[in-house]
C-alpha positions as CSV (number, residue, x, y, z in Angstrom):
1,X,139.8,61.3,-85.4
2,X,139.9,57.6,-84.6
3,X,137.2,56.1,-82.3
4,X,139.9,54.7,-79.4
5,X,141.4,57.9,-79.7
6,X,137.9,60.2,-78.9
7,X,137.6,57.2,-76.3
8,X,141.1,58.1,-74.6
9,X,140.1,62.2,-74.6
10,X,137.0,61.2,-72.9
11,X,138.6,59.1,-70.1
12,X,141.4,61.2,-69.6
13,X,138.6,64.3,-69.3
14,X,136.8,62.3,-66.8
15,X,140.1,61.8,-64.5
16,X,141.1,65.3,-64.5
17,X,137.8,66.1,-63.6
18,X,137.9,63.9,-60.7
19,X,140.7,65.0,-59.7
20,X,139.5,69.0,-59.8
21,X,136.3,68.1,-57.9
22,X,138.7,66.0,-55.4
23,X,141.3,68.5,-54.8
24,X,137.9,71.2,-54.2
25,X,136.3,69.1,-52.0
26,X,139.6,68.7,-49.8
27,X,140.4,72.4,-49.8
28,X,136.6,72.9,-48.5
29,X,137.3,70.3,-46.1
30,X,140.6,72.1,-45.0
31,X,138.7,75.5,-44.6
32,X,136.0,73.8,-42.7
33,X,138.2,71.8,-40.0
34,X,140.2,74.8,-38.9
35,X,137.5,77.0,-38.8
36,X,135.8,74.3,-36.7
37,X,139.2,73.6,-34.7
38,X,139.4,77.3,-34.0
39,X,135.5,77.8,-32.9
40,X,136.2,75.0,-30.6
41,X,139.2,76.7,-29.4
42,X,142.3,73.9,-30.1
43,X,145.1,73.9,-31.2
44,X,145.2,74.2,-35.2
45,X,148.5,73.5,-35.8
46,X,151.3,76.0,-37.4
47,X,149.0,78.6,-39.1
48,X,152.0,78.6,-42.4
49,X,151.2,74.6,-42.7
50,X,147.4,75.8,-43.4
51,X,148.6,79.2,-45.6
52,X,150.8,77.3,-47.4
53,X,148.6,74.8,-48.6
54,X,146.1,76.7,-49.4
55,X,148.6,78.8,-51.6
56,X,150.1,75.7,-53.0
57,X,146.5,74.5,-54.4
58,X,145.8,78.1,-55.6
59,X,149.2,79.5,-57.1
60,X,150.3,77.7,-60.4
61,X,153.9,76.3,-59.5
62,X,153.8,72.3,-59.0
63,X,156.5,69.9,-57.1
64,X,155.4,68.0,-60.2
65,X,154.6,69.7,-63.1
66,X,151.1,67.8,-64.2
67,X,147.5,68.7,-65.2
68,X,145.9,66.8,-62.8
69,X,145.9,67.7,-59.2
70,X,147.6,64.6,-57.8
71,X,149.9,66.5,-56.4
72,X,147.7,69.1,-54.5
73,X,145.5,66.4,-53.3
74,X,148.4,65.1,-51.4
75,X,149.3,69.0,-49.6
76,X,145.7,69.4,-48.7
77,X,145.5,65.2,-46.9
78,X,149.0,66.0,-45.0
79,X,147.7,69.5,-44.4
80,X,144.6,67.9,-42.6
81,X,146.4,65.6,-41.0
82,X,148.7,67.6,-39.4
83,X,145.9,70.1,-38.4
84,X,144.1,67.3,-36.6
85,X,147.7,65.5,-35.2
86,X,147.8,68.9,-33.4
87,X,144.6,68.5,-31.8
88,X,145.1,65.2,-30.9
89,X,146.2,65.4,-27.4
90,X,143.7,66.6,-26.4
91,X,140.7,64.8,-25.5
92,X,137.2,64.8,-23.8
93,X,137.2,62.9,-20.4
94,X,133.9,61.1,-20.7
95,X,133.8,60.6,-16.6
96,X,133.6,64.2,-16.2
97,X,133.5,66.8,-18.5
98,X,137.2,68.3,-18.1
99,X,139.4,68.8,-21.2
100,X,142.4,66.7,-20.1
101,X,145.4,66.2,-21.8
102,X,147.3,62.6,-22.0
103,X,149.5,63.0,-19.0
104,X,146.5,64.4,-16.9
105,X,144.8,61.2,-17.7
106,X,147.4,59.2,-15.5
107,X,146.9,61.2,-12.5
């Protein structure tokens, strides 16, 4: 084999790679903030947003059929996102130690 062409393998390695460790890390991630979202008893969101993500990383159908994981990176950031849009209105009053949602803050 040609030199640029071992040279193109071994880049193209090194980006799917990335992009396997990426989409790990943000399923870990995923687990991690619900778990800690539950534990801290909010709101996680719809529990099929979570399921489904995690079964669209795991099972082998794509929206885009591709061996990277460009794709699944993308379900797992709008997965956490939503999960932590959910929990959102809620926040901590730092006067006094009341959970207090954003209409209760007018009051």
């Amino acid at each position: 084999m040609d030199t640029n062409l071992w040279i193109l393998v071994i880049v193209a390695a090194v980006v799917l790679a990335a992009a396997l460790a990426g989409a790990v890390v943000l399923t870990v991630r995923l687990v991690r903030t619900r778990r800690n979202l539950r534990r801290a008893g909010l709101p996680t969101g719809p529990r099929w947003v979570f399921w489904g993500a995690i079964a669209y990383v795991v099972l082998p159908t794509d929206l885009m059929p591709d061996p990277a994981y460009f794709d699944d990176i993308a379900v797992l950031l709008l997965t956490l996102r939503s999960m932590r849009a959910s929990s959102a209105p809620l926040r901590r009053d730092t006067r006094d130690s009341a959970w207090l949602t954003p209409s209760d803050k007018d009051l």
